[in-house]
N, C-alpha and C positions, 0 to 999 in steps of 0.2 A: 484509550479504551479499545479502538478495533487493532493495534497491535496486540492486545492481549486477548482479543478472541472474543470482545465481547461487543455488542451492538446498543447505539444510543438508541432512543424512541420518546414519544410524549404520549399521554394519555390523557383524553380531555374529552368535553361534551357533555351532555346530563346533566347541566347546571352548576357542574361542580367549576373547582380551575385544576389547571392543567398540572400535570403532573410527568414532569424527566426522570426518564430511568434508563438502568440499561441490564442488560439483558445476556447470557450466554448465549452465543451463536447457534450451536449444536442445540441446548434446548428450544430455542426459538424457533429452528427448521423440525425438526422435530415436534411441536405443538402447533403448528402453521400443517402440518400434512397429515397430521394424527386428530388435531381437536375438533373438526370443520369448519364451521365458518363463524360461530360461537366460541371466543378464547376466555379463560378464564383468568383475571390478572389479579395476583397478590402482590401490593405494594405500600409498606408501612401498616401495616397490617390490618388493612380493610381488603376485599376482595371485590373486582369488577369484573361484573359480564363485559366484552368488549368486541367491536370487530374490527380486521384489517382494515384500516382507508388507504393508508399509501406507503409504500418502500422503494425505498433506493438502493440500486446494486451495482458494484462494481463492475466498469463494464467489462474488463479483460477476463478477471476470477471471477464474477458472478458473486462475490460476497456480499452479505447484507451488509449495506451502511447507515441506513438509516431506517426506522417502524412507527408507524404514526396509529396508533388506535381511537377506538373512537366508542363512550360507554353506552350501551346500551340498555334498556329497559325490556325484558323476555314477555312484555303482554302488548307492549305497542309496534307496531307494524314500521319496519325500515325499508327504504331502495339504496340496492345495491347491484351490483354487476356479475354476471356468474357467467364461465368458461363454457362456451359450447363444444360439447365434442362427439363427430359423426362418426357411429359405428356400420360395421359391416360391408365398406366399400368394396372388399376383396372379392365376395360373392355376389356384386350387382351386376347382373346382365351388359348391362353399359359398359361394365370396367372391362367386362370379359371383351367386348366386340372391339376394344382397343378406344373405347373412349378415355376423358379424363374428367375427375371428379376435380369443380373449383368450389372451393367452401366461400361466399360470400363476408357472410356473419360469423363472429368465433366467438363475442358477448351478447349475451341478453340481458338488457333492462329489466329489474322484476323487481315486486313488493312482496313480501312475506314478515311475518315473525319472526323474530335472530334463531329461534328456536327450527325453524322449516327451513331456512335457509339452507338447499344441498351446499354440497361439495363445488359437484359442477353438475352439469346437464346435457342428456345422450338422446341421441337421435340416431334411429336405425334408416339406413338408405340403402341395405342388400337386395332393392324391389326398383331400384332407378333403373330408368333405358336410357339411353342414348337421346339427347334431348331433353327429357326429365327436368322439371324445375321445383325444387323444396321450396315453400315459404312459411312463412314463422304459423300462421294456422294451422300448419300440418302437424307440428311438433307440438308433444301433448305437456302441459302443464306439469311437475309433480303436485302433488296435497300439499295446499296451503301456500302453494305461489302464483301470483298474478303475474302475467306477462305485461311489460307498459309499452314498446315497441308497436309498433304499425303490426296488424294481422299479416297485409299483403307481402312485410319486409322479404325479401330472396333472402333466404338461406345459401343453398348450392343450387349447385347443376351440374349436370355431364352432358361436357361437348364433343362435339365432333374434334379428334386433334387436327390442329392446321396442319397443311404440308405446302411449301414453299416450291412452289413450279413458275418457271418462266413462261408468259403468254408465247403462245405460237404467232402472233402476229409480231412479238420482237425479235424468233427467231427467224420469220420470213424476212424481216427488214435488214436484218444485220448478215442475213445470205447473199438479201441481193447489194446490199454496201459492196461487200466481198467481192460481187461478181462483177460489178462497175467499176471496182478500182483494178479487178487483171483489164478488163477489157481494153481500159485506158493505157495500162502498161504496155500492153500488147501493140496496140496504133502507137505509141509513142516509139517503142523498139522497131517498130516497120518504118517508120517516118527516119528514123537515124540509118536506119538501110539505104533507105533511098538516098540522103545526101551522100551517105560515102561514095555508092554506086557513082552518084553527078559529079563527083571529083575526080573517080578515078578517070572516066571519060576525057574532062578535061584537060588533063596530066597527061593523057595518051596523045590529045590532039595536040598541044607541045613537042611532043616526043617528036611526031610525025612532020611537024612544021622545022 
């Protein structure tokens, strides 16, 4: 099946039993980026509301290998997970003064209707400084979704970037290593003087006898 382009999946949940199908590739990414979070599935010719629960992709080409749906009912309330994504980092004050934005959290926990279910969910941070800390209280709900996550959860922040300097008390230490090992060299080369010097004397006193 996936040699010819097409992706396996099961469809199950809502009391029904499960149902294997497979699917074209290209319509499948194509109704995953186009339908939201809400997919529609005809198969043998009943139609299910449905939503992603899990897929498998190849890890080199990224291709789907596998799509796990899951039926839903459009009046009863689901948790699912939705893509956090920070806008505006480019004009935050912070970003300008040579900070860096760390994004925390990238999902949020939420309850809604398959019907309310965004896409994904935006958060403006072009007002962070330097220091600045997002936490999930800040970031506003859209209509008709429940956050389930911790209020206080960190979102981001913008830090100060580190810079990687050596203590001045390792450059004093390793000056005066430096300066204790010529010292040493220095008395040892005047120490070798002197014994040549005491031979030559003696050689002389030879000489003379």
């Amino acid at each position: 099946m996936r040699r010819s382009g097409r992706v396996p999946g099961v469809l199950y949940g809502g009391g029904e039993d499960p149902i294997s199908f497979s699917v074209d590739d290209r319509e499948l990414r194509h109704a995953l980026k186009q339908g939201g979070a809400v997919v529609e599935l005809s198969l043998d010719g009943s139609t299910s509301n449905a939503v992603l629960k899990e897929f498998q992709r190849d890890p080199v080409r990224g291709d789907m290998w596998h799509v796990d749906f899951v039926r839903v009912r459009m009046d009863v309330a689901i948790q699912t997970q939705i893509v956090l994504e920070l806008t505006g980092a480019d004009d935050a004050p912070g970003m300008s003064e040579g900070g860096v934005l760390e994004q925390i959290t990238r999902e949020l926990n939420i309850e809604a209707l398959p019907g309310d279910i965004p896409d994904v969910i935006t958060h403006d941070v072009s007002k962070l400084e330097i220091n600045d800390t997002v936490h999930l209280s800040d970031v506003a709900a859209p209509s008709g979704v429940t956050f389930l996550d911790d209020a206080e959860t960190v979102i981001a922040s913008v830090l100060v970037p580190r810079l990687e300097v050596e203590p001045e008390d390792a450059v004093e230490t390793e000056t005066e290593v430096i300066g204790e090992g010529d010292g040493d060299a220095a008395e040892g080369d005047a120490s070798e003087g002197d014994g040549e010097s005491g031979d030559g004397g003696d050689a002389g006193s030879g000489d003379s006898e």
